[in-house]
N, CA, C and O atoms as a GROMACS GRO file, in nm:
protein
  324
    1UNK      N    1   8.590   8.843   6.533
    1UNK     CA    2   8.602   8.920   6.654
    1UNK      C    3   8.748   8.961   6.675
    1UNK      O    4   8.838   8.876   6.679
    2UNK      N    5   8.769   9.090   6.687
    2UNK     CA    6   8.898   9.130   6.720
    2UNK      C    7   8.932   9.119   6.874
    2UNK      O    8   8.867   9.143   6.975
    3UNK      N    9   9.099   9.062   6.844
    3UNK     CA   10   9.147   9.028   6.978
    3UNK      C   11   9.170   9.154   7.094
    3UNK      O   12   9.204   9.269   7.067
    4UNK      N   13   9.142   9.102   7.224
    4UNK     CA   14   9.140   9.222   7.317
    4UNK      C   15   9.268   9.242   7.300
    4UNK      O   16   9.349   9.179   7.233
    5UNK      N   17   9.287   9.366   7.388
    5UNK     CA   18   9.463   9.439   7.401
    5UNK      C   19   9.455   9.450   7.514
    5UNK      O   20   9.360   9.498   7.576
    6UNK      N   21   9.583   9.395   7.570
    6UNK     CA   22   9.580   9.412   7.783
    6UNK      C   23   9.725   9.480   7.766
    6UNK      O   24   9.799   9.426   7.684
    7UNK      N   25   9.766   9.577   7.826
    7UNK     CA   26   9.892   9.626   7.841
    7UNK      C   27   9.911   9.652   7.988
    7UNK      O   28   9.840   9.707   8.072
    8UNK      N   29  10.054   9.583   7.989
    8UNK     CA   30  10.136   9.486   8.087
    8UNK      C   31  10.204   9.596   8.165
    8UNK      O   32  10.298   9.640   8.099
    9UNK      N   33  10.187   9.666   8.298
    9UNK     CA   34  10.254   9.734   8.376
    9UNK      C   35  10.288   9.663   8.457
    9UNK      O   36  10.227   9.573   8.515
   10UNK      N   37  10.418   9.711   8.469
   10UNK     CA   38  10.506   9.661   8.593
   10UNK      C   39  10.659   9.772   8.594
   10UNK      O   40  10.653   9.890   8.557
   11UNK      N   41  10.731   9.736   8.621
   11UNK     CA   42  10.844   9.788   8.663
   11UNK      C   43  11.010   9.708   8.619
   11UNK      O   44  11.027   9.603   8.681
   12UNK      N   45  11.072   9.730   8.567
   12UNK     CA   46  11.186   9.770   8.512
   12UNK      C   47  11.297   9.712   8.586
   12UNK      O   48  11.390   9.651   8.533
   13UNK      N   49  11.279   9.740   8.745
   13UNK     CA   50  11.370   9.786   8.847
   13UNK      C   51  11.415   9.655   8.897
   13UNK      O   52  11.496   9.659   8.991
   14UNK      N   53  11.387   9.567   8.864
   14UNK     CA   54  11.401   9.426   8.921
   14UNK      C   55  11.404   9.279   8.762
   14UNK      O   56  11.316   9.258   8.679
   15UNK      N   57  11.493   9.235   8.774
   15UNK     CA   58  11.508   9.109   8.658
   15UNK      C   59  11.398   9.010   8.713
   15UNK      O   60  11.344   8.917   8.652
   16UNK      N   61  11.388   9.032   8.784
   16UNK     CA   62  11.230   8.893   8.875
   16UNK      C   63  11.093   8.956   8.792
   16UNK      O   64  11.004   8.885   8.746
   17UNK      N   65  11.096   9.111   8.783
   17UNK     CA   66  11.003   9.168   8.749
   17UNK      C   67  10.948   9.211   8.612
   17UNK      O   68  10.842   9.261   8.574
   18UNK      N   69  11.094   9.161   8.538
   18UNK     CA   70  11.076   9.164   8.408
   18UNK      C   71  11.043   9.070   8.350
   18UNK      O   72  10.970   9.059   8.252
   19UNK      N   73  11.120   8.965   8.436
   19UNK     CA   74  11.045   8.806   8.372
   19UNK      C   75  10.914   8.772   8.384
   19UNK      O   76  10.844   8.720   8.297
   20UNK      N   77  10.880   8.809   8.516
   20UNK     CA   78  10.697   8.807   8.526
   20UNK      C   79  10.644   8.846   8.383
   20UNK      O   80  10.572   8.780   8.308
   21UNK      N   81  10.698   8.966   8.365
   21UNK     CA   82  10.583   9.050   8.288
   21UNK      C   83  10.611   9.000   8.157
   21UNK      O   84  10.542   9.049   8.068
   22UNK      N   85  10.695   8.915   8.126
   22UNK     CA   86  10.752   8.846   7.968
   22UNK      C   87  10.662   8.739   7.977
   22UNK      O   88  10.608   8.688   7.879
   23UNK      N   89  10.646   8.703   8.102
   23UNK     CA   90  10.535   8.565   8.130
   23UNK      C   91  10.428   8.564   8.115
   23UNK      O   92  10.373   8.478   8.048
   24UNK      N   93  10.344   8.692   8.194
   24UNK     CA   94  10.255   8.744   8.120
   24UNK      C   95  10.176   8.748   7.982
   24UNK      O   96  10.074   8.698   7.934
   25UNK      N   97  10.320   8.873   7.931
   25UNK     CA   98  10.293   8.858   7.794
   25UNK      C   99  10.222   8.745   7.669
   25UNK      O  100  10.126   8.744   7.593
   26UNK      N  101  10.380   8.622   7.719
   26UNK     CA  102  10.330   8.494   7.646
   26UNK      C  103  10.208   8.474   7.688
   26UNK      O  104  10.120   8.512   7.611
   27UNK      N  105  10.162   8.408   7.827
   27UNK     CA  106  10.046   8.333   7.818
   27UNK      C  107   9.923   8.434   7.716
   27UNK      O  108   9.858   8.396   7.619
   28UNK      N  109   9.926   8.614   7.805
   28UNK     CA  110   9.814   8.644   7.671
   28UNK      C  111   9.844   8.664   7.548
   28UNK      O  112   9.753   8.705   7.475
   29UNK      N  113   9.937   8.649   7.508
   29UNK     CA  114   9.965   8.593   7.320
   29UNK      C  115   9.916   8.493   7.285
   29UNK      O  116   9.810   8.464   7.230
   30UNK      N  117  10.038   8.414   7.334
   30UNK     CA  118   9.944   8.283   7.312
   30UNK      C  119   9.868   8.179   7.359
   30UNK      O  120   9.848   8.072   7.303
   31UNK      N  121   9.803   8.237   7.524
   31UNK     CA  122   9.728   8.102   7.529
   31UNK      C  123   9.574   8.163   7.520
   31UNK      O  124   9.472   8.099   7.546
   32UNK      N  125   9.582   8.336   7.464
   32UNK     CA  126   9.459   8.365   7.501
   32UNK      C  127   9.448   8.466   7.361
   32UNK      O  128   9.372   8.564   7.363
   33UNK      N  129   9.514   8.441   7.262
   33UNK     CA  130   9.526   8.500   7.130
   33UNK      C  131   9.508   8.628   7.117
   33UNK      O  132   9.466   8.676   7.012
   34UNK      N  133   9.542   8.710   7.237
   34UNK     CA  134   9.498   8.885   7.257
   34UNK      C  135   9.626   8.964   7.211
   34UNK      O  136   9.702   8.892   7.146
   35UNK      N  137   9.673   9.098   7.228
   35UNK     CA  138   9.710   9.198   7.138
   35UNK      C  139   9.802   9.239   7.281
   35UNK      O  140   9.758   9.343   7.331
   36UNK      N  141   9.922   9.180   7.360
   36UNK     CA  142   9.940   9.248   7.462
   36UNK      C  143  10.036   9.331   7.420
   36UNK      O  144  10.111   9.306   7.326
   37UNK      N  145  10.041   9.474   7.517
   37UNK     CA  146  10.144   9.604   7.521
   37UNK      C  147  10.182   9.590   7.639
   37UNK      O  148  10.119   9.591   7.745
   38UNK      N  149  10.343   9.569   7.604
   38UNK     CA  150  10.459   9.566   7.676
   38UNK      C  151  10.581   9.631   7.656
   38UNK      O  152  10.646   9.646   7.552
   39UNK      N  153  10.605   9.677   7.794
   39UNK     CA  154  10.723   9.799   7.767
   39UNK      C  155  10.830   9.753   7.687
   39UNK      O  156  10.892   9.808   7.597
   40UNK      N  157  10.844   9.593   7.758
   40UNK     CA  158  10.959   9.520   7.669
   40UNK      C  159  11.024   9.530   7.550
   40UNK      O  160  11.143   9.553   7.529
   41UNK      N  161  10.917   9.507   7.460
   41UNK     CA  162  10.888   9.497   7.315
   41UNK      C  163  10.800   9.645   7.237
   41UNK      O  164  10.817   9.678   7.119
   42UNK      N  165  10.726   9.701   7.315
   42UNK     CA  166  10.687   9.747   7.232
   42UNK      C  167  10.690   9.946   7.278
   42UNK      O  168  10.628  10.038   7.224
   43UNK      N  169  10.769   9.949   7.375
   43UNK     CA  170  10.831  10.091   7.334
   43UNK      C  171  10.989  10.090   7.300
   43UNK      O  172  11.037   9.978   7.320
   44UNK      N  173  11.081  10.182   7.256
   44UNK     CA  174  11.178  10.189   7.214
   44UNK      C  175  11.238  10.311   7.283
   44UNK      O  176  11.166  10.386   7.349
   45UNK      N  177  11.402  10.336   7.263
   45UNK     CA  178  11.489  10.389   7.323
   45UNK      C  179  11.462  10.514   7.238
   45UNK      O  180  11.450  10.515   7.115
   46UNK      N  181  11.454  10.631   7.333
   46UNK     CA  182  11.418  10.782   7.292
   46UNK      C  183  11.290  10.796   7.287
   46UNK      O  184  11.261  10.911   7.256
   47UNK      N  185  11.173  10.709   7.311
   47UNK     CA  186  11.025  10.728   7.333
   47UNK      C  187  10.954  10.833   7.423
   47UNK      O  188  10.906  10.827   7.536
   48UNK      N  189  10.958  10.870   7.388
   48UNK     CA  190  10.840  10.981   7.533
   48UNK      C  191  10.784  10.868   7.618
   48UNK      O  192  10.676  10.808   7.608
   49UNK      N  193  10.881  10.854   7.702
   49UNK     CA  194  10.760  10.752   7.843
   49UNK      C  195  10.652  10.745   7.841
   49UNK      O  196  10.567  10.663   7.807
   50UNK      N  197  10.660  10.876   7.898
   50UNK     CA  198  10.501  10.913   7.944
   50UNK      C  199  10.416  10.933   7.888
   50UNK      O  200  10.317  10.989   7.937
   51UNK      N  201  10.424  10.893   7.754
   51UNK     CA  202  10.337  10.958   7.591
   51UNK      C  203  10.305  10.794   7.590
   51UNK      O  204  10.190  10.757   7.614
   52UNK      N  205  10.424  10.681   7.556
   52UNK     CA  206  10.341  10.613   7.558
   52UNK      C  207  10.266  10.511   7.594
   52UNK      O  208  10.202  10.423   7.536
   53UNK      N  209  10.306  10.570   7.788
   53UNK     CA  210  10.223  10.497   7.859
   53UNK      C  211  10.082  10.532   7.862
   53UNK      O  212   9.990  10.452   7.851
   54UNK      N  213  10.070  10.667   7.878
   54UNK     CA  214   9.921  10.711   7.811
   54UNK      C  215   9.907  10.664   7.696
   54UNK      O  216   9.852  10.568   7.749
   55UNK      N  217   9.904  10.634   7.568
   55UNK     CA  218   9.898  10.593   7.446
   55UNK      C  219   9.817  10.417   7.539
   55UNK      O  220   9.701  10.376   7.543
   56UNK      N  221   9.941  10.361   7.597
   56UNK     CA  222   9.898  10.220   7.604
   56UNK      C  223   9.757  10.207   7.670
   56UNK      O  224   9.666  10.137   7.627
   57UNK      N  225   9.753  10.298   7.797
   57UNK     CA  226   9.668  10.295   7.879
   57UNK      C  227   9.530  10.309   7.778
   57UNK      O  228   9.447  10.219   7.769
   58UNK      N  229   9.525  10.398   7.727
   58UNK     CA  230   9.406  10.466   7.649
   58UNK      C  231   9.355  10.342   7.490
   58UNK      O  232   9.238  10.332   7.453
   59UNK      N  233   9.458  10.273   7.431
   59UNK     CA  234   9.412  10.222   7.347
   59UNK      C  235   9.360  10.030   7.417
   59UNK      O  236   9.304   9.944   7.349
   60UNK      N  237   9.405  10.014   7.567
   60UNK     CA  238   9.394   9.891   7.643
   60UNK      C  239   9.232   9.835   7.638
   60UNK      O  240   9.137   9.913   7.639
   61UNK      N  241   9.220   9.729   7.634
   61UNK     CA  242   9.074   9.710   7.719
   61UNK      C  243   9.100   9.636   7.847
   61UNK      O  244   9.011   9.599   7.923
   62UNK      N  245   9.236   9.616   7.866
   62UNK     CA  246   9.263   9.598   7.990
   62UNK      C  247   9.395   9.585   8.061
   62UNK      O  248   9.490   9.524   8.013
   63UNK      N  249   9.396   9.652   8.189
   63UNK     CA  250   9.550   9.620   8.262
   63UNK      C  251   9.603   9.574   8.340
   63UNK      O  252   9.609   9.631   8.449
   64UNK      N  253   9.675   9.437   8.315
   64UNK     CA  254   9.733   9.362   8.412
   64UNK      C  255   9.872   9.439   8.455
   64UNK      O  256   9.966   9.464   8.379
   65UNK      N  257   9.863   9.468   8.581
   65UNK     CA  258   9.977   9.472   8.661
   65UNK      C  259  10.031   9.382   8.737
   65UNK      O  260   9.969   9.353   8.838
   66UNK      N  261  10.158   9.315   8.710
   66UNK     CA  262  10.283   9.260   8.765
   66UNK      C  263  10.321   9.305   8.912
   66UNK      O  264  10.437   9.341   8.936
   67UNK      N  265  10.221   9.303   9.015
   67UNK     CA  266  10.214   9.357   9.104
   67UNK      C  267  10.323   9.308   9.210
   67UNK      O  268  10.309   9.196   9.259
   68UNK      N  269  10.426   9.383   9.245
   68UNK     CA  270  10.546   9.323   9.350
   68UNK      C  271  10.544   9.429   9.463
   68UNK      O  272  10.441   9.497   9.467
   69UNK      N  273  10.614   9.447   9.531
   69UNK     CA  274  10.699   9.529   9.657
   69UNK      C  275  10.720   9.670   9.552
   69UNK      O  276  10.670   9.782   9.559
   70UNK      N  277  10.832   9.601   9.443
   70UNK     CA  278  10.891   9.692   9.384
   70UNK      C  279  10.804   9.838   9.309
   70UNK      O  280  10.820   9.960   9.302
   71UNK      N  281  10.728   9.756   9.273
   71UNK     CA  282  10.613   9.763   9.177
   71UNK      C  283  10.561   9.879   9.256
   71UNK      O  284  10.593   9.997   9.238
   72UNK      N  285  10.471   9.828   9.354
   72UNK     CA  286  10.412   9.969   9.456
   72UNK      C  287  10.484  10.065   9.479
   72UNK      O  288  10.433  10.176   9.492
   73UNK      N  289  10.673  10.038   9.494
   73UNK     CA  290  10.673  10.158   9.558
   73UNK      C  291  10.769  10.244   9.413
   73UNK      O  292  10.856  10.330   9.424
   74UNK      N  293  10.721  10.188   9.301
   74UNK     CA  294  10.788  10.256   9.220
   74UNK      C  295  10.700  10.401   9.131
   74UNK      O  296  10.593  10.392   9.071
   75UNK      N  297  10.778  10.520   9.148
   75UNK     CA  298  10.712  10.632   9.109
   75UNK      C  299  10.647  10.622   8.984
   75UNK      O  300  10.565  10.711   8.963
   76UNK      N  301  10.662  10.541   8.898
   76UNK     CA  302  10.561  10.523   8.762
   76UNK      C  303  10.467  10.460   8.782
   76UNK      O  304  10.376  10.500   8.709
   77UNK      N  305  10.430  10.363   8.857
   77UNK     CA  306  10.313  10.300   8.907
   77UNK      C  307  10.255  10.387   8.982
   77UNK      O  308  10.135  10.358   8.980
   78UNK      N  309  10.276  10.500   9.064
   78UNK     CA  310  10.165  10.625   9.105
   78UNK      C  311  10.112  10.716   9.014
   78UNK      O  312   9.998  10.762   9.018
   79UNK      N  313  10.235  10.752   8.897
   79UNK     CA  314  10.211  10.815   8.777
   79UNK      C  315  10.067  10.774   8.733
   79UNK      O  316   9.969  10.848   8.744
   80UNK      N  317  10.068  10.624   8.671
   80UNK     CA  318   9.946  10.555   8.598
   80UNK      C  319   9.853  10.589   8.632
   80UNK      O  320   9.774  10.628   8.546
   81UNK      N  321   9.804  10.593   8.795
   81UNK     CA  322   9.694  10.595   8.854
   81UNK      C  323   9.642  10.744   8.909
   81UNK      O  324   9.534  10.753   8.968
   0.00000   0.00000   0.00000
């Protein structure tokens, strides 16, 4: 059985908010052996954002959001939705 893929939205804008979402990450790596997409790690400098947050969204079977203050009122989290 292939492992699910959950890709990890949250926001940038806050070091509280990055660590969440690194926290995240680990537990579904490794306490739940799944495939997570994270901005962290797995886009790079000169990426089309918005290419591959669609990319993440579309290949996900699921999305945990790192849900804060920040989070809501940040313009890429209205983007997503």
């Amino acid at each position: 059985m292939e492992p699910l893929t959950y890709f990890i939205s949250y926001t940038t804008r806050t070091k509280e908010d990055v660590a969440w979402a690194k926290w995240v990450e680990w537990v579904l790596r490794v306490k739940l052996n799944s495939k997570p997409i994270i901005q962290e790690y797995d886009f790079r400098p000169g990426d089309n954002f918005k290419e591959r947050m669609h990319d993440a969204l579309i290949r996900a079977d699921f999305v945990v959001c790192v849900l804060t203050r920040t989070y809501l009122e940040s313009e890429n989290c209205r983007n997503e939705y």
